[in-house]
N, C-alpha and C positions, 0 to 999 in steps of 0.2 A: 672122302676128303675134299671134294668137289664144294661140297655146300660149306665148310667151316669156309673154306679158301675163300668165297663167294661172301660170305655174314663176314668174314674178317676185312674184305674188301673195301664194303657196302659200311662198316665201322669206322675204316678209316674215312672213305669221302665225307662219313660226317662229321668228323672230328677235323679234319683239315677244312672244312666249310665253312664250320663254327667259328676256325681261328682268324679263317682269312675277312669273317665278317664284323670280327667283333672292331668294336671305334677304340683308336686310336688313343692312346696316354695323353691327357693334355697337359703343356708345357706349362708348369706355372710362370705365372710372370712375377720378374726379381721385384724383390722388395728393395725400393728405392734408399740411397743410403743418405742422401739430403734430396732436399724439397726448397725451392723457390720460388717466392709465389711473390707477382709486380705487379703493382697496382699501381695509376694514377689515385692523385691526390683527390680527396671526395671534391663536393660541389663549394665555393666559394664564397662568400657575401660580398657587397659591394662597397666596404667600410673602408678600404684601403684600395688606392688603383696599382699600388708597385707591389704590396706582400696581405692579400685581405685574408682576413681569419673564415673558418669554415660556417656556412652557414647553418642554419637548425637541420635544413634536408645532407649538410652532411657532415655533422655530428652526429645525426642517427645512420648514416653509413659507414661512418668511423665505428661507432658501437656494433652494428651488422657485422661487418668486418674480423672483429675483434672476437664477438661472439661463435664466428665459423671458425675462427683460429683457437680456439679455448680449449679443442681436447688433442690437438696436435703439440708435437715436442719443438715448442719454438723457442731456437736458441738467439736469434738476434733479431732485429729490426733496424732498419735503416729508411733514412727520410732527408732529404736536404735540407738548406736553414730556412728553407722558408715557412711562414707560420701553419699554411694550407696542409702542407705534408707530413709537416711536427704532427698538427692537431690530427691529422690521417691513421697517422702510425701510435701517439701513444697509446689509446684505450688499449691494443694489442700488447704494446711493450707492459704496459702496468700490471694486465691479468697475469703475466708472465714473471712478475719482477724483475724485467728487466732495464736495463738504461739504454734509450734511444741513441742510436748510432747514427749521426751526424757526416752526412757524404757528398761530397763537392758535385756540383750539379753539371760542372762544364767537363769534369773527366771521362774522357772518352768511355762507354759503354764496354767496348771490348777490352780495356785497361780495367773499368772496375769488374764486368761478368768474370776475370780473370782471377784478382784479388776476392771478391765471394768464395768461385767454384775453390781456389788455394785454400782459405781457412773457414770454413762450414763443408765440411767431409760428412755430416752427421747432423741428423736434423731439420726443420722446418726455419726458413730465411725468408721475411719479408722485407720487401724492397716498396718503399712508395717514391715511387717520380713525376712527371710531370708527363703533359700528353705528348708533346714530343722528344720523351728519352722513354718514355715507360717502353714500346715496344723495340725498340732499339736495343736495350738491356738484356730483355726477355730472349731475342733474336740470339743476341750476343751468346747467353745461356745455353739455348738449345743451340746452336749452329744451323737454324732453320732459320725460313722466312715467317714473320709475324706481317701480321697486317698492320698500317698506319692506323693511329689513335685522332679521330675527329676532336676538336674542342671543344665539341658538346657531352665527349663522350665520358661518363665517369662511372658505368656498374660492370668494367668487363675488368676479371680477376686469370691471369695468365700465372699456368707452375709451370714450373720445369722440373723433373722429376729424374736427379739422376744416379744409376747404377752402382755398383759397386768396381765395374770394370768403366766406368766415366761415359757410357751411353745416356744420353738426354731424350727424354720422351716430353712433348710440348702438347697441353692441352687449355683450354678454355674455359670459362663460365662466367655465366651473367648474376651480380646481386640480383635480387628480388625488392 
């Protein structure tokens, strides 16, 4: 009985060896229940010094834009009145059918990231603002720190990505 004792042993260390090697279940990660994505308003022309219309380099970043947004579920868009942000955000709102949503420029960040995260429970929200509210906004979103937007800066695209339990994951990217 020596040696079954011994193979039944020598059976187990393998089978406990095996388990203790094997890798770990990986966690999936939640499928986010809305999306925020803030942008400054594309590049400018120099047609008007108080509200100038978008230039040709960004009316093709308006369409850029638009085009990354085309297979996501987007339920609204928002732009302030000025024409740079209009012109920013429709080609997105059109692909979409949707009617551009018109948002006061001086209301506080965490007043409006408030009013979004309340009504877009569901779905893809873009936001276009201005270099000094875009990451303010975004901030606002995630309850993280963003970095300040230079005034030269117009291809960096910030979402906010959040859960179904209201966790925010904040990431980045640059148009091309």
């Amino acid at each position: 009985m020596a040696p079954i004792t011994r193979l039944s042993f020598l059976s187990l260390s393998v089978l406990l060896a095996a388990c203790a090697s094997a890798p770990p279940t990986p966690t999936p990660t939640p499928t986010p229940n809305s999306s925020f994505v803030i942008v400054r308003h594309a590049e400018k022309a120099n047609d008007d010094p108080r509200d100038p219309n978008l230039s040709e380099a960004g009316r093709a970043r308006a369409e850029r834009l638009a085009a990354a947004l085309k297979n996501q579920p987007v339920r609204a868009v928002y732009a302030t009145a000025y024409r740079r942000t209009q012109q920013t955000g429709e080609p997105t709102a059109r692909s979409h059918g949707l009617q551009l949503v018109t948002y006061d420029a001086k209301q506080s960040a965490t007043d409006f990231a408030a009013s979004l995260r309340r009504e877009h429970t569901a779905g893809t929200v873009l936001v276009v603002a201005h270099s000094n509210t875009a990451p303010d906004i975004a901030a606002a979103l995630c309850q993280c720190t963003v970095a300040p937007m230079a005034e030269t800066e117009f291809d960096r695209r910030m979402r906010i990505e959040v859960d179904r339990d209201g966790h925010a994951r904040y990431t980045e990217s640059r148009d091309q």
